[in-house]
mmJSON file of the N, C-alpha and C atoms, coordinates in Angstrom:
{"data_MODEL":{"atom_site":{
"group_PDB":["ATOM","ATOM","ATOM","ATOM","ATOM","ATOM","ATOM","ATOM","ATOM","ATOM","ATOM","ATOM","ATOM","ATOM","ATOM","ATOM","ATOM","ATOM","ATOM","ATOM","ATOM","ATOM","ATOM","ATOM","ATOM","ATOM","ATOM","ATOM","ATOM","ATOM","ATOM","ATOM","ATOM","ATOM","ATOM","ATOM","ATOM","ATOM","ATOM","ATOM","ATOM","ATOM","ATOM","ATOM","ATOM","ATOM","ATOM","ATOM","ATOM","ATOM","ATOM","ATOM","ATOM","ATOM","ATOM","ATOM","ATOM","ATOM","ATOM","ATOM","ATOM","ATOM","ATOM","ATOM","ATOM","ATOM","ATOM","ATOM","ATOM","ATOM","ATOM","ATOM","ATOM","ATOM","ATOM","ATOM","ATOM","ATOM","ATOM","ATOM","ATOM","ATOM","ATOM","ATOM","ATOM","ATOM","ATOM","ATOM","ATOM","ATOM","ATOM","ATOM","ATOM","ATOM","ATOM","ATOM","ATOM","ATOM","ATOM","ATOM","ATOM","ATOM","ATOM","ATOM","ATOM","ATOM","ATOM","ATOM","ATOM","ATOM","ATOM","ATOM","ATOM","ATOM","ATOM","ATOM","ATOM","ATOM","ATOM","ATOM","ATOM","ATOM","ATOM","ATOM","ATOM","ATOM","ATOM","ATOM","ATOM","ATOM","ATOM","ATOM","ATOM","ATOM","ATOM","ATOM","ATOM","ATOM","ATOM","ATOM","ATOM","ATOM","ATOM","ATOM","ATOM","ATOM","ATOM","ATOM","ATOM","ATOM","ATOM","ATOM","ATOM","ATOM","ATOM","ATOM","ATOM","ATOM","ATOM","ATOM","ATOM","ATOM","ATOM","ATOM","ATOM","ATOM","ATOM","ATOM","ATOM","ATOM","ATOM","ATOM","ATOM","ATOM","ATOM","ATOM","ATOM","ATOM","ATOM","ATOM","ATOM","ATOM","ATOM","ATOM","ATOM","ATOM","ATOM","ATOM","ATOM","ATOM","ATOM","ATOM","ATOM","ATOM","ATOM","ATOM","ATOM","ATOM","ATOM","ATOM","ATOM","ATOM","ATOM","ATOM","ATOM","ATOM","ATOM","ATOM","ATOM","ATOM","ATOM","ATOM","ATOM","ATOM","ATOM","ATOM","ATOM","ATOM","ATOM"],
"id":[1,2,3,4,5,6,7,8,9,10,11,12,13,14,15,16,17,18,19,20,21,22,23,24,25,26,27,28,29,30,31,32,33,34,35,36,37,38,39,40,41,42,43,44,45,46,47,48,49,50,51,52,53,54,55,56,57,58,59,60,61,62,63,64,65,66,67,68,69,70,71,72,73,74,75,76,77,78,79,80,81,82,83,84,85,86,87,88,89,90,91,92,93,94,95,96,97,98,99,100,101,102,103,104,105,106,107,108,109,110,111,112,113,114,115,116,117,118,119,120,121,122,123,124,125,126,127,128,129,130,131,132,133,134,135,136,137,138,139,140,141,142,143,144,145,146,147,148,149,150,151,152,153,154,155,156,157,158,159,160,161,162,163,164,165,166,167,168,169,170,171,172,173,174,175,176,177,178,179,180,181,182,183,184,185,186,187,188,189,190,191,192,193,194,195,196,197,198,199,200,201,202,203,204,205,206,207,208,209,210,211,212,213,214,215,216,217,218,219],
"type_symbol":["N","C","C","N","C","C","N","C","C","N","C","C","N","C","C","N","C","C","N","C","C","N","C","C","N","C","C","N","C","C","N","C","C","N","C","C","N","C","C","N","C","C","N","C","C","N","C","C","N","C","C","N","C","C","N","C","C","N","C","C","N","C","C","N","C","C","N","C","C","N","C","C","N","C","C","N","C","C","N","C","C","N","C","C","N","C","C","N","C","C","N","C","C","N","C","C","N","C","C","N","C","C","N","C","C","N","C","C","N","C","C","N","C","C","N","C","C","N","C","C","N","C","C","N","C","C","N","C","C","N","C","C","N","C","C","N","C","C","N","C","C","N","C","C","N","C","C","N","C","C","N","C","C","N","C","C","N","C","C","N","C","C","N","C","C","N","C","C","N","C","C","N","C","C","N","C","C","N","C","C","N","C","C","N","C","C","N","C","C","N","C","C","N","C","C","N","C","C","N","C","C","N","C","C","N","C","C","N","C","C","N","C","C","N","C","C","N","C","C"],
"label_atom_id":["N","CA","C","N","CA","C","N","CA","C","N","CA","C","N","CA","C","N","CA","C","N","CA","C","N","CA","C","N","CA","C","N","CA","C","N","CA","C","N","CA","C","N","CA","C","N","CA","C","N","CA","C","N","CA","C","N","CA","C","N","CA","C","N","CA","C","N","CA","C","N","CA","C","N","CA","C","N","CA","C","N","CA","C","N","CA","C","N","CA","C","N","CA","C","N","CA","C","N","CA","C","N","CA","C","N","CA","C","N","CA","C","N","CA","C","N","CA","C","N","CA","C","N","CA","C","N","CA","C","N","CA","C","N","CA","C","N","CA","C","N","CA","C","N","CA","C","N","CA","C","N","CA","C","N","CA","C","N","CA","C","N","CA","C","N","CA","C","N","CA","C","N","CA","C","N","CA","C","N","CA","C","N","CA","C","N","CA","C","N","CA","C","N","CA","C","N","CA","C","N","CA","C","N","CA","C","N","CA","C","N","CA","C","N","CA","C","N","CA","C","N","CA","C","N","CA","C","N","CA","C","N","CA","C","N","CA","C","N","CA","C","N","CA","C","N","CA","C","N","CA","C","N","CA","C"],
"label_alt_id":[null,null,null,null,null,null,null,null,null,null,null,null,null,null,null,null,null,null,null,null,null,null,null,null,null,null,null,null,null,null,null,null,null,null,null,null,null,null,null,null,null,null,null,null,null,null,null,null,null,null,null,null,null,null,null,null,null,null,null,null,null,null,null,null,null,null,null,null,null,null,null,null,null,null,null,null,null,null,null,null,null,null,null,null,null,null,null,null,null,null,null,null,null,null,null,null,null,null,null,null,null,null,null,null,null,null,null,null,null,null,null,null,null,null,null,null,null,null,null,null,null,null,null,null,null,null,null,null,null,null,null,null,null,null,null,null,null,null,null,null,null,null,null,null,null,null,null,null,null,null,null,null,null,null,null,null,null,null,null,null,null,null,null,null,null,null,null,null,null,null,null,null,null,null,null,null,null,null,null,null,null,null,null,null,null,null,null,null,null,null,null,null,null,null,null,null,null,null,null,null,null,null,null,null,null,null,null,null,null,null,null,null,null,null,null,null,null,null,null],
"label_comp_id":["UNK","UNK","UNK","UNK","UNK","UNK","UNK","UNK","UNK","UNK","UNK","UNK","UNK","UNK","UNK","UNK","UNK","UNK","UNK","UNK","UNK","UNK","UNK","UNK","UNK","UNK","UNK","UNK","UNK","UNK","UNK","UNK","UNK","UNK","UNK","UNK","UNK","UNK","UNK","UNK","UNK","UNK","UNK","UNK","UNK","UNK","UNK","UNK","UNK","UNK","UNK","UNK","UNK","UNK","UNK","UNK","UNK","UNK","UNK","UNK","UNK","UNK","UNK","UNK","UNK","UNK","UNK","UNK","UNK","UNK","UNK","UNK","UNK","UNK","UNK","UNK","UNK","UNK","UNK","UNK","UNK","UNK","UNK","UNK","UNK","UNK","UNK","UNK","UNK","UNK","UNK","UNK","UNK","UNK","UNK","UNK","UNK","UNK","UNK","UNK","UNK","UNK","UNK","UNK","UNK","UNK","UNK","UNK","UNK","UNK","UNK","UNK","UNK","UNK","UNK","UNK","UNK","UNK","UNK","UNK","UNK","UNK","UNK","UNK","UNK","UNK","UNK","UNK","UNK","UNK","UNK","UNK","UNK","UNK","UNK","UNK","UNK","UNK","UNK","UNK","UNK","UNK","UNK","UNK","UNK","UNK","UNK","UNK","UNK","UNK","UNK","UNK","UNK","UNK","UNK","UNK","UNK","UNK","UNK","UNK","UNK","UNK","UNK","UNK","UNK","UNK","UNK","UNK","UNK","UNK","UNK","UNK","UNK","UNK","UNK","UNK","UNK","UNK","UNK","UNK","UNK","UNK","UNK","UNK","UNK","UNK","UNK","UNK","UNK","UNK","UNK","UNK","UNK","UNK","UNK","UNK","UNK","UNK","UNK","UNK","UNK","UNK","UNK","UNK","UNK","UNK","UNK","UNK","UNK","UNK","UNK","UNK","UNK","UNK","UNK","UNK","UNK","UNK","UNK"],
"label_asym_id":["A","A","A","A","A","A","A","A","A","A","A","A","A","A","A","A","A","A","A","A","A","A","A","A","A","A","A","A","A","A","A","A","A","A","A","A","A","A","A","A","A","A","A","A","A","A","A","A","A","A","A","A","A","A","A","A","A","A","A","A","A","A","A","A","A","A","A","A","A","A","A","A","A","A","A","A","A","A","A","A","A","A","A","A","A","A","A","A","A","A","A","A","A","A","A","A","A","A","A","A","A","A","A","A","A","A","A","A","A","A","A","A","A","A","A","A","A","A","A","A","A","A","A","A","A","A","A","A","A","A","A","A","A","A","A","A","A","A","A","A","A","A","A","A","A","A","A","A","A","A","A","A","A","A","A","A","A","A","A","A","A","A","A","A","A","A","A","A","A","A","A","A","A","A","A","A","A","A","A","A","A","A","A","A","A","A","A","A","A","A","A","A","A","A","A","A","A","A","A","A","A","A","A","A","A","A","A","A","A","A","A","A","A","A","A","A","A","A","A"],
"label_entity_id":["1","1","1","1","1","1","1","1","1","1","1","1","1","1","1","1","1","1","1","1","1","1","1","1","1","1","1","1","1","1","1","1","1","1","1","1","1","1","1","1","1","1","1","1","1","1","1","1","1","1","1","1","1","1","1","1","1","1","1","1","1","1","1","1","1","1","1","1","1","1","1","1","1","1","1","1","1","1","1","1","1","1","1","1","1","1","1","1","1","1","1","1","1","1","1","1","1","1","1","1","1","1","1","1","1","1","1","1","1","1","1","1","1","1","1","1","1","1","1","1","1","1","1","1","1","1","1","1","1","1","1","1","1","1","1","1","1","1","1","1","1","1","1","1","1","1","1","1","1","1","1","1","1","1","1","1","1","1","1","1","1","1","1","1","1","1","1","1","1","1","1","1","1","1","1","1","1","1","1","1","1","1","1","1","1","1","1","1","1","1","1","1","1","1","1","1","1","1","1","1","1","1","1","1","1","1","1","1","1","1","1","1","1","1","1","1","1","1","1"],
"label_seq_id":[1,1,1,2,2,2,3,3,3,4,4,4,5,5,5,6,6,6,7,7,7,8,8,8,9,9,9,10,10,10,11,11,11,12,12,12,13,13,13,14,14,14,15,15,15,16,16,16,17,17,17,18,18,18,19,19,19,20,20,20,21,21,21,22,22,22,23,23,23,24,24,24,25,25,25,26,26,26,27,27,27,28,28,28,29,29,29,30,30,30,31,31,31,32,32,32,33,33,33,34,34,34,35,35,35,36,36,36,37,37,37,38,38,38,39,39,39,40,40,40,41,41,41,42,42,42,43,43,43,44,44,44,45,45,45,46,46,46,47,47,47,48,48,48,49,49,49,50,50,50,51,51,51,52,52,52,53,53,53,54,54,54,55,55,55,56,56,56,57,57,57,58,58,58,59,59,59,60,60,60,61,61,61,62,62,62,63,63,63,64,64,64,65,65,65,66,66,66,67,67,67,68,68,68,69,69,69,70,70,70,71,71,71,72,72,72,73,73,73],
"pdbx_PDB_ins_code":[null,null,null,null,null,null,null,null,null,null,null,null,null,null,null,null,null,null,null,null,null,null,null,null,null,null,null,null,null,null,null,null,null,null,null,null,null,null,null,null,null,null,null,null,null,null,null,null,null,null,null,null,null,null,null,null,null,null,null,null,null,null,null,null,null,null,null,null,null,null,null,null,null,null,null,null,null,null,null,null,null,null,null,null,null,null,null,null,null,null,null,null,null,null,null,null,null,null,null,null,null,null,null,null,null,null,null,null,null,null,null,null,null,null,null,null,null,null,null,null,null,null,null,null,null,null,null,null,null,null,null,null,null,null,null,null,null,null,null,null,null,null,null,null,null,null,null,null,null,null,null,null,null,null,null,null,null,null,null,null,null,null,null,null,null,null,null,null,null,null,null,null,null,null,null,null,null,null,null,null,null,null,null,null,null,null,null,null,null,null,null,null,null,null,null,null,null,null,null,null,null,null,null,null,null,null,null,null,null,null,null,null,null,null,null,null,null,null,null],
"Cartn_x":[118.247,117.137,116.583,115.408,114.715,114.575,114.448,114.872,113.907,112.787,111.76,111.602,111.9,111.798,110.692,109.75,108.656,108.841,108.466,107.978,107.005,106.474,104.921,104.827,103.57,103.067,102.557,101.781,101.319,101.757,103.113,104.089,103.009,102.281,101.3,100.35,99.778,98.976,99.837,101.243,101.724,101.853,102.119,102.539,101.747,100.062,99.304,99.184,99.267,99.387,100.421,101.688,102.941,103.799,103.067,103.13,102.146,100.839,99.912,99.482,100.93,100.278,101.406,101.406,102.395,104.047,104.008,104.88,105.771,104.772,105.607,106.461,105.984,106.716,108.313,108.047,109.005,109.958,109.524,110.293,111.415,110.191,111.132,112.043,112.165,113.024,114.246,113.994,114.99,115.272,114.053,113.829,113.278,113.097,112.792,112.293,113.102,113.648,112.645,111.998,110.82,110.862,111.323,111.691,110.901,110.067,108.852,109.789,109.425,109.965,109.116,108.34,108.191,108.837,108.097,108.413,108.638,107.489,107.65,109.328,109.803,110.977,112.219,112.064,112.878,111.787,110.884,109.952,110.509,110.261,110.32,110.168,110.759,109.937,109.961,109.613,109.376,107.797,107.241,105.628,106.175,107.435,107.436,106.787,106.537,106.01,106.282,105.718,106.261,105.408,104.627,103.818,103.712,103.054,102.932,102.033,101.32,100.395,100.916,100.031,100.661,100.88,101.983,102.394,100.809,100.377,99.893,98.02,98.068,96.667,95.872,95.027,94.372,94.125,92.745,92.723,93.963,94.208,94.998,96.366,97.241,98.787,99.56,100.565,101.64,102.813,103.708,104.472,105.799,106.405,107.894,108.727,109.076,110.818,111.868,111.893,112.848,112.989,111.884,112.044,111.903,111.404,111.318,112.765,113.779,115.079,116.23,115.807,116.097,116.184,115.123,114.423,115.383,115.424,116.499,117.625,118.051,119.504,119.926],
"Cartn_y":[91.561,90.883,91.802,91.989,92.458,91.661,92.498,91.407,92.172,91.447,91.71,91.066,92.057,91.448,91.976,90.794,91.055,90.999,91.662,91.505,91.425,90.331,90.353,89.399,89.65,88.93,87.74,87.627,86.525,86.124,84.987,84.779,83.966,83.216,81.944,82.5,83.656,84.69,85.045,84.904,85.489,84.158,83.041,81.899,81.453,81.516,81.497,82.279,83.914,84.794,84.497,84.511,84.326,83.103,82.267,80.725,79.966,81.34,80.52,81.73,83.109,84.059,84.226,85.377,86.067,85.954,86.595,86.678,85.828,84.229,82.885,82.514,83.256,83.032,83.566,84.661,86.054,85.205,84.441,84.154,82.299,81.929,80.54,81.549,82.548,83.273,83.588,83.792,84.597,86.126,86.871,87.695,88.742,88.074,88.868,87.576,88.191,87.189,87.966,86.944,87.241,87.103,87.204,86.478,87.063,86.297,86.35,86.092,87.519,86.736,86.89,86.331,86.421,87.631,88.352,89.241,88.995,88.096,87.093,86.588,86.348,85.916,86.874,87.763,89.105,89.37,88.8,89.385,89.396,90.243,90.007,88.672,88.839,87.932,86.446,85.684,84.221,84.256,84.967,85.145,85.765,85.901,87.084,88.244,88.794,90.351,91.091,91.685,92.64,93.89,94.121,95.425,96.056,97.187,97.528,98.583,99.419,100.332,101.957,102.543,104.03,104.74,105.662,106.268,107.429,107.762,108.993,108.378,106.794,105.9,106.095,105.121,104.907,103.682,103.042,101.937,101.584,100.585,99.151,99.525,99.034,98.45,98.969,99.149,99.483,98.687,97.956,97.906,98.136,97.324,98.502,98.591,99.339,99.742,99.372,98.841,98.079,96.8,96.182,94.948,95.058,95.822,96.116,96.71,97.078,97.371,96.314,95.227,93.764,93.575,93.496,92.849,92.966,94.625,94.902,95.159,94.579,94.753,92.981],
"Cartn_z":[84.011,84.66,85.744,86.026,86.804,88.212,89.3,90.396,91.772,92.138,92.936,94.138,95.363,96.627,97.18,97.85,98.145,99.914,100.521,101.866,102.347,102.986,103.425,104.614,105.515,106.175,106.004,104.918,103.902,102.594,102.743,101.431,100.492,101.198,100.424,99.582,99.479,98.838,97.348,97.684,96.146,95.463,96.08,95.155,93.865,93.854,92.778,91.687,91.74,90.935,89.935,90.652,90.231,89.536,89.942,89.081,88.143,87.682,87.272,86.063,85.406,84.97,83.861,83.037,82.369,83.111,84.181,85.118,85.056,85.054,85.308,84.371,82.789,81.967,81.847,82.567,82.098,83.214,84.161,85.418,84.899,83.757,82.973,82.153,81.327,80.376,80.819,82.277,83.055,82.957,82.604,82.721,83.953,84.953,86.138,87.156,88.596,89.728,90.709,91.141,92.077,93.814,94.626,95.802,96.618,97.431,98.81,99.825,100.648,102.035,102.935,104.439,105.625,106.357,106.777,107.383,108.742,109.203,110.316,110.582,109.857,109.947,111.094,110.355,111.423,112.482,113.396,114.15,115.828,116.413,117.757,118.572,119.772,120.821,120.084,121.043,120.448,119.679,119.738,118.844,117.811,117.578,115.684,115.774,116.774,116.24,115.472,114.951,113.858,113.863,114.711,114.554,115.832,116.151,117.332,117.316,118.434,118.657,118.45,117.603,116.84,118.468,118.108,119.446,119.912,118.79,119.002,119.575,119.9,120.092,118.509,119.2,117.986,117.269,116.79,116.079,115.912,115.14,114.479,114.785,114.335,114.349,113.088,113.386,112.445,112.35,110.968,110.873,111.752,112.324,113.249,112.581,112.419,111.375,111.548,113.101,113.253,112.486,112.486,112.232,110.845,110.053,108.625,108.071,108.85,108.914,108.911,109.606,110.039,108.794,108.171,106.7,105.85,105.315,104.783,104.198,105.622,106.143,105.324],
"occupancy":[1.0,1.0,1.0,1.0,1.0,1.0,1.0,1.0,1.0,1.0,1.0,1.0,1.0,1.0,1.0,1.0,1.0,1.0,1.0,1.0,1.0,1.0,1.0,1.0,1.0,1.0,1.0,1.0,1.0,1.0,1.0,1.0,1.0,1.0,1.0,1.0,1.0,1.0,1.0,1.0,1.0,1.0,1.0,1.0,1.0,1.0,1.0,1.0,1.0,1.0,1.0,1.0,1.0,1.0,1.0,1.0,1.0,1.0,1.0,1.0,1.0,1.0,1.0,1.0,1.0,1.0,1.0,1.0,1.0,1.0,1.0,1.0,1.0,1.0,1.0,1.0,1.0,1.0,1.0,1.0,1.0,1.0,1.0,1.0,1.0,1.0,1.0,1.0,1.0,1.0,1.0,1.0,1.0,1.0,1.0,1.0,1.0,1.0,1.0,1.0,1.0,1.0,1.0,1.0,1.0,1.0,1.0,1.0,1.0,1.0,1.0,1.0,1.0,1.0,1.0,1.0,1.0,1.0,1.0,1.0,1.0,1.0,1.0,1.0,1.0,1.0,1.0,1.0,1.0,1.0,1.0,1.0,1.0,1.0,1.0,1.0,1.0,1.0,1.0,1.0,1.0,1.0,1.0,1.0,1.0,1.0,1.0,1.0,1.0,1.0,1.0,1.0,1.0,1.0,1.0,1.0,1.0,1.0,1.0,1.0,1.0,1.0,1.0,1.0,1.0,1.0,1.0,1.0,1.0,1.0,1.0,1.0,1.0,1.0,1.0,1.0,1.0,1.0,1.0,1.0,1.0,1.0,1.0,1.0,1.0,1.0,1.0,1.0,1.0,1.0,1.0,1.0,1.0,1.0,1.0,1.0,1.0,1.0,1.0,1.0,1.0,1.0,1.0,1.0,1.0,1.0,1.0,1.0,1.0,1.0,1.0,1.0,1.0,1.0,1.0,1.0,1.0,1.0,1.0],
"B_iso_or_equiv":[0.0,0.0,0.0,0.0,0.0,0.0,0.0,0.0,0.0,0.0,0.0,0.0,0.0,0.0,0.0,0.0,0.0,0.0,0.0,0.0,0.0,0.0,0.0,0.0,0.0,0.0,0.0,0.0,0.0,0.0,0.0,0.0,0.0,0.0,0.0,0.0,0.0,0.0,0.0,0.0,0.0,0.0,0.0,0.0,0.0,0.0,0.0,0.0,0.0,0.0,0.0,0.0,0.0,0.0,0.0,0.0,0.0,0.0,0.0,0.0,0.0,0.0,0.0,0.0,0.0,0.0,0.0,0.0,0.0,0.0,0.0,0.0,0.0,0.0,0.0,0.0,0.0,0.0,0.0,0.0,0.0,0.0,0.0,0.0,0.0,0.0,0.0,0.0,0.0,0.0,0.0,0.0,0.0,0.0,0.0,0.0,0.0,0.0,0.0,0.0,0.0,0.0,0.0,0.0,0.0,0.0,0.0,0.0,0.0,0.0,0.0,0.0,0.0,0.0,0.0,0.0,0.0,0.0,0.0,0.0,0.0,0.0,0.0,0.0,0.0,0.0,0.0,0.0,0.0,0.0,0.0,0.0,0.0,0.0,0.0,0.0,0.0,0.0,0.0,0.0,0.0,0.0,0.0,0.0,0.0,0.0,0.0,0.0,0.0,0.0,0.0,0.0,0.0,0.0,0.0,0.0,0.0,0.0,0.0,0.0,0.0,0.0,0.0,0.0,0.0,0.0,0.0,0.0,0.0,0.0,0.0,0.0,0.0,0.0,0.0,0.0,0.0,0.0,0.0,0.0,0.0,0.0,0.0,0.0,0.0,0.0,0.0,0.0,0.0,0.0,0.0,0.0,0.0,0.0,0.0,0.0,0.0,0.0,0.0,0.0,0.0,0.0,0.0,0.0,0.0,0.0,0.0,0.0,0.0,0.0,0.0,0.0,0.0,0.0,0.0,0.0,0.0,0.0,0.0],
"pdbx_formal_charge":[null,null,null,null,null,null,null,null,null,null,null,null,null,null,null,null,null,null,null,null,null,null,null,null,null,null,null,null,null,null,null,null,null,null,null,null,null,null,null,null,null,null,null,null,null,null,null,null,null,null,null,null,null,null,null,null,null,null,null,null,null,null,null,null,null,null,null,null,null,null,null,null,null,null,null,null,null,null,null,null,null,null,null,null,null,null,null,null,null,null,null,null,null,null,null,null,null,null,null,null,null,null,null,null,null,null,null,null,null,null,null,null,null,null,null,null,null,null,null,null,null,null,null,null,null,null,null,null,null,null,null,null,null,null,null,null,null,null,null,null,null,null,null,null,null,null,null,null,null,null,null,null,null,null,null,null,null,null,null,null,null,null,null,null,null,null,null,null,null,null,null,null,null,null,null,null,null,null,null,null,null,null,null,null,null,null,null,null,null,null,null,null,null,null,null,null,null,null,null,null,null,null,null,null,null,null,null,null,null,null,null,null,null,null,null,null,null,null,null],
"auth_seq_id":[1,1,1,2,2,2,3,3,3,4,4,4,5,5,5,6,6,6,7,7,7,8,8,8,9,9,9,10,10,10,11,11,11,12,12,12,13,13,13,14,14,14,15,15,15,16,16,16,17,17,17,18,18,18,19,19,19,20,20,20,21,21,21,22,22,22,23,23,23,24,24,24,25,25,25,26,26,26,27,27,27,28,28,28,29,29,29,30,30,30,31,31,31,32,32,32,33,33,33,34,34,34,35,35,35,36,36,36,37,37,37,38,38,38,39,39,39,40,40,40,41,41,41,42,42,42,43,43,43,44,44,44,45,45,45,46,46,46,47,47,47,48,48,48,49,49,49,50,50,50,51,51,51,52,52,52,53,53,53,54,54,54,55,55,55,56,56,56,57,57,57,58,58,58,59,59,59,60,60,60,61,61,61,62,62,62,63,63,63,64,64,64,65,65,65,66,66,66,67,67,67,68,68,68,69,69,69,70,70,70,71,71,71,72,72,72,73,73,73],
"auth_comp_id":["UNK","UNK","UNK","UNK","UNK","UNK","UNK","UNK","UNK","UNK","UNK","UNK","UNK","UNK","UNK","UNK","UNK","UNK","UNK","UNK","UNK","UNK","UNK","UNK","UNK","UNK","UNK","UNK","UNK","UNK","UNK","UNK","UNK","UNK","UNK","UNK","UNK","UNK","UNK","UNK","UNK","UNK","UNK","UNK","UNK","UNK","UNK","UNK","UNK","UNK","UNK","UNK","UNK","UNK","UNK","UNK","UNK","UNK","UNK","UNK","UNK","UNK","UNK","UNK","UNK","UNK","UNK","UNK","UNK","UNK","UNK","UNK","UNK","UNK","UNK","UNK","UNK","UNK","UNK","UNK","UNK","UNK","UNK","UNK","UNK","UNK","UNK","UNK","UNK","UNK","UNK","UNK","UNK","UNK","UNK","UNK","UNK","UNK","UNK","UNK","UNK","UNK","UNK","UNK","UNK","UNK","UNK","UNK","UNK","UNK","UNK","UNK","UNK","UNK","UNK","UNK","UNK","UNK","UNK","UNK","UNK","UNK","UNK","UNK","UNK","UNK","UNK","UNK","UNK","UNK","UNK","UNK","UNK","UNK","UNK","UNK","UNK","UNK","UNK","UNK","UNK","UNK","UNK","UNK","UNK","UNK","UNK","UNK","UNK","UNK","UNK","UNK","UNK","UNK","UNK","UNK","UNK","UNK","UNK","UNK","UNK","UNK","UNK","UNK","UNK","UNK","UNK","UNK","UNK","UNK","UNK","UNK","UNK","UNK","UNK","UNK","UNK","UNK","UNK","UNK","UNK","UNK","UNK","UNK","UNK","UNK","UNK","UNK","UNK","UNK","UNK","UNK","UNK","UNK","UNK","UNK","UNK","UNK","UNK","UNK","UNK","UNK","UNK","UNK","UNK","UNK","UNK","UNK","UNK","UNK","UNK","UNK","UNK","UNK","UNK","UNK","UNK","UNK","UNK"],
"auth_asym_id":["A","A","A","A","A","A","A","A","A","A","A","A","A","A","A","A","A","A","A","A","A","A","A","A","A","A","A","A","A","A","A","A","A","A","A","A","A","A","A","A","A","A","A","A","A","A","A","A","A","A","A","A","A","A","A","A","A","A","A","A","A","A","A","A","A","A","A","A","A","A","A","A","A","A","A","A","A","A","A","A","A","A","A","A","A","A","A","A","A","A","A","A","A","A","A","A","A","A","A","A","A","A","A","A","A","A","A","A","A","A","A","A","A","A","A","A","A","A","A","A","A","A","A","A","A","A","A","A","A","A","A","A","A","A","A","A","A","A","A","A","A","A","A","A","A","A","A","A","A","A","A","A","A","A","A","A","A","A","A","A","A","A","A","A","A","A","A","A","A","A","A","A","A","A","A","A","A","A","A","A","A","A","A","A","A","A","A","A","A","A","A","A","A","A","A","A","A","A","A","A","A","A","A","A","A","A","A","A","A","A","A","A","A","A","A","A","A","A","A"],
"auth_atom_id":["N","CA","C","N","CA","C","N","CA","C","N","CA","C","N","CA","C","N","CA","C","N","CA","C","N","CA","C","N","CA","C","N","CA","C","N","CA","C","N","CA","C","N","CA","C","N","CA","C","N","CA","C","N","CA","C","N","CA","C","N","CA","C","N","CA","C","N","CA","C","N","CA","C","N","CA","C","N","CA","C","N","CA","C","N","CA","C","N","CA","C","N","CA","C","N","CA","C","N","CA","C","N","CA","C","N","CA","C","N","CA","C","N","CA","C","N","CA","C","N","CA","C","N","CA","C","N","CA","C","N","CA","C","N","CA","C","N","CA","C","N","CA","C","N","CA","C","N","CA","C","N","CA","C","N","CA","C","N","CA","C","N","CA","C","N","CA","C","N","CA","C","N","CA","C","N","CA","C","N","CA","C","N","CA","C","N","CA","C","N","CA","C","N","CA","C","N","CA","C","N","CA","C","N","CA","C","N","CA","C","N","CA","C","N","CA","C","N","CA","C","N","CA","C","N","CA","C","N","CA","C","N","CA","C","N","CA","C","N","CA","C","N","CA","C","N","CA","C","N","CA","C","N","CA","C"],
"pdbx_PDB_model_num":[1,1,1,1,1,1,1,1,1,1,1,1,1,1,1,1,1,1,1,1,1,1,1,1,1,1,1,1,1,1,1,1,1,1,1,1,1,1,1,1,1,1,1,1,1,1,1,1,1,1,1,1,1,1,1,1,1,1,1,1,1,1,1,1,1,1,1,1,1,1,1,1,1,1,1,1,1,1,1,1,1,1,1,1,1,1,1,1,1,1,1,1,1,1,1,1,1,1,1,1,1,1,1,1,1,1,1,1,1,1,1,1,1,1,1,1,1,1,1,1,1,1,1,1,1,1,1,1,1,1,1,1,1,1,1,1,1,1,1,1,1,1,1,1,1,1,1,1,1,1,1,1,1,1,1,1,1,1,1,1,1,1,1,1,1,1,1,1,1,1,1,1,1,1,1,1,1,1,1,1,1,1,1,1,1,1,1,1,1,1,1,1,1,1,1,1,1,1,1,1,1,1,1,1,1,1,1,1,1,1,1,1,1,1,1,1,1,1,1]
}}}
């Protein structure tokens, strides 16, 4: 069996694809194990953080490895 761990910010985004396709079938056969998790879950702080500002500045946010390590682990 094939066995797929997903990590994401947004678990509710995979639930339609995945229950409404080919996939869903292969997933009644028992042919491949799909599991969503919240990344949120391992997040910092009482807000769940999970990202933070690139060392080097600069637009947007990055992933922290820590907490993607958390994940993991």
């Amino acid at each position: 069996m094939l066995k797929i761990d997903i990590l994401t910010l947004f678990p509710k985004m995979f639930i339609g694809p995945f229950e409404e396709s080919i996939v869903k079938r292969a997933q009644d056969k028992s042919l491949v194990e799909i599991n969503i998790h919240d990344l949120r879950k391992w997040g910092l702080t009482e807000r769940r953080t999970v990202d933070g500002r690139p060392y080097s500045g600069g637009a947007g946010m990055l992933l922290r490895v820590d907490v993607i390590g958390k994940a993991l682990d």
